[in-house]
Structures are given as C-alpha cells and as structure tokens.
N, C-alpha and C positions, 0 to 999 in steps of 0.2 A: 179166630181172634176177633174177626168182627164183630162176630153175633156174641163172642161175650161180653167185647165191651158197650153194644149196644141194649144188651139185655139189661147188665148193670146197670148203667145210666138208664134204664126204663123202670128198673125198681127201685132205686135211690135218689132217682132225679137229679143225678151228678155223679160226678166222679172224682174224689182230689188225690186220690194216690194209688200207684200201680205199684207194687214191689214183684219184680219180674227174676224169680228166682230158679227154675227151669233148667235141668241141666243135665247130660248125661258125660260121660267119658268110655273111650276105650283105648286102653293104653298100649300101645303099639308105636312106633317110630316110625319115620315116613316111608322105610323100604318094606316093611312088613304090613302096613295099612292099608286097608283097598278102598279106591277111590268113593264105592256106597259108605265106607265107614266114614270116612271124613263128611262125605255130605252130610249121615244123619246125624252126628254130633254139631256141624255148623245150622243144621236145619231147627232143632230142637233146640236148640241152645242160643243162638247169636242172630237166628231168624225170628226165634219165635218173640226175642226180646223187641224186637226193630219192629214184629207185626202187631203184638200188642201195643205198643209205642205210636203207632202211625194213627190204630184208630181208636186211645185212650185221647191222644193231645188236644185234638178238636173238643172233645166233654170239656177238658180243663179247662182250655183256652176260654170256650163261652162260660164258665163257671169263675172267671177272673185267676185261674192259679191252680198248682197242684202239685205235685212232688212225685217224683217217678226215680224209684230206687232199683237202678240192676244191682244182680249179686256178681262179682268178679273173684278174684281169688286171688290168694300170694304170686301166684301162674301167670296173673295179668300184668307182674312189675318183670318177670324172669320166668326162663325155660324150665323146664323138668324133665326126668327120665320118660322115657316112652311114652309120651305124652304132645305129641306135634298137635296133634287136631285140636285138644283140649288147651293148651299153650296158646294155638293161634286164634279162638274162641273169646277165649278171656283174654287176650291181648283187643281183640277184635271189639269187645264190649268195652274197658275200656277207655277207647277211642269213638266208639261210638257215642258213648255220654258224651265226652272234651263236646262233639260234633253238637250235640241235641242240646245241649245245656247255651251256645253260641246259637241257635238257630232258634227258641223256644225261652230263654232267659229272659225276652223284652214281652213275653208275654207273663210274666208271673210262673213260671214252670219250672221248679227248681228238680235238677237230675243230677242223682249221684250215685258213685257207685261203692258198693262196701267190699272191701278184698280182705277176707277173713282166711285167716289159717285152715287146716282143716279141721272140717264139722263133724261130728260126730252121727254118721247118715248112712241107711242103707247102701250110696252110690260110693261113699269112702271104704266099705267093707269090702265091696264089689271091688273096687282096684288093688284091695290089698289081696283078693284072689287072683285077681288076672295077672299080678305080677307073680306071683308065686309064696306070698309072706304071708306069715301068722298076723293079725290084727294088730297086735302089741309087737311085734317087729318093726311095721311101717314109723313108726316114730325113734326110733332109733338107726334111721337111714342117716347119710349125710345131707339127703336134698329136701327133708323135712322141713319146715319153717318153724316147726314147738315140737317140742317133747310130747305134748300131749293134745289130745284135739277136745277142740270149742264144742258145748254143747249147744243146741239149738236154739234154746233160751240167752246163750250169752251173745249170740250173733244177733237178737231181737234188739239189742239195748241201742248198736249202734243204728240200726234200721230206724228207731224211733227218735234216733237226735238228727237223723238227716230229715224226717217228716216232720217234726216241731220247732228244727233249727237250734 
C-alpha cells in the first residue's frame, strides 16, 4: 500500500482521490468460520482500506484536499445470512470513515462511503455459489436489499458525486 501510493504520487505529482473498493467475502456464520477466514476478509478488505488511507492522506494533505471514497454495502447499515466477517467488515468501514472524515475534514479531505445494493461482480456470483443458489435466486431471498443487482457503471455515478460534491 505504500509503494503504491508513493509511486502514484511519483507519477502524478499528487494524489486527490483513493476510491478503495477491495473486497472479498466468505459466507459462513461465526460457528462454521475459522478464525484464518475472518482474518483474510478483515485483512483484504477493512485493512487494506485503513493502509491505503494512511499512506494516500499525507499526498492529500500537502496537495491542500482530496476525496477518499470506501465502498461499504447495504451490510454496513444491518446483518445478513452467513455473513459475520463480511457484516462486521462493512460495519467496520463504515465507522472507519465517521472516524477519518473527524480526524482529516479540517484538512480539506473529504471521506465517504458509498453502500450500494448488490453489484453485479464476479464476488456476488461467488456467494451465490457458496450459499448453494442459482444466480437469479439470490434476489429473490428475503435478506436481499433489490430485486435486482446494480451494475458497475451504476455504482460509478454515486462515487463521482462524492468526488465532485
């Protein structure tokens, strides 16, 4: 996370926005999940937002401002099936913004986070195996948040009004 955000800043001679979107799940509930699986979902996911974060802020800060967008999820307002680690991930993220946006707001650093239904993504198909459902099942759950999932182009529009205000 370092060396990329020092690279960047070495080829663009600044940095004004991180959109830290990173993210795995494996959907298990807390008696079935083993304690490496919970790491790597908090590692890769709620770690990796905090490390790119730590060493994007300093570019911003001396660049007078910048805009740091995590992705969070429907997950981040409420619980879901088999879904502890990824639950407490996006619960985790966030809170972590609430945290960065008070700590980093007096420096021109605006952080937010976008919690989008589900996206229509390689890791959304992956859960609809791990649970045991057909693609077009999983939206027809009850713990669904849409009928039907966001494409990836529809999740850019709100990411671009948190970076332009």
């Amino acid at each position: 996370c370092r060396n990329a955000a020092n690279k960047t800043a070495e080829i663009y001679g600044r940095i004004d926005i991180l959109f830290n979107n990173a993210g795995i799940t494996i959907r298990k509930n807390a008696v079935d999940l083993e304690p490496e699986e919970w790491d790597l979902v908090l590692d890769v996911s709620l770690k990796g937002q905090y490390l790119l974060s730590k060493y994007v802020i300093p570019y911003m800060k001396k660049g007078g401002g910048g805009s740091i967008i995590n992705t969070g999820s429907g997950w981040s307002l409420r619980g879901g099936e088999k879904a502890v680690s990824y639950c407490a991930m996006k619960g985790g993220t966030l809170n972590m913004t609430r945290a960065m946006c008070i700590d980093h707001g007096k420096d021109n650093i605006r952080v937010n986070t976008v919690c989008p239904g589900d996206v229509d993504t390689p890791m959304l198909r992956s859960e609809c195996e791990q649970l045991g459902r057909e693609y077009n099942e999983n939206f027809n759950c009850r713990y669904c948040f849409t009928r039907q999932a966001f494409s990836n182009k529809e999740l850019c529009d709100p990411c671009h009004e948190c970076y332009h205000g």
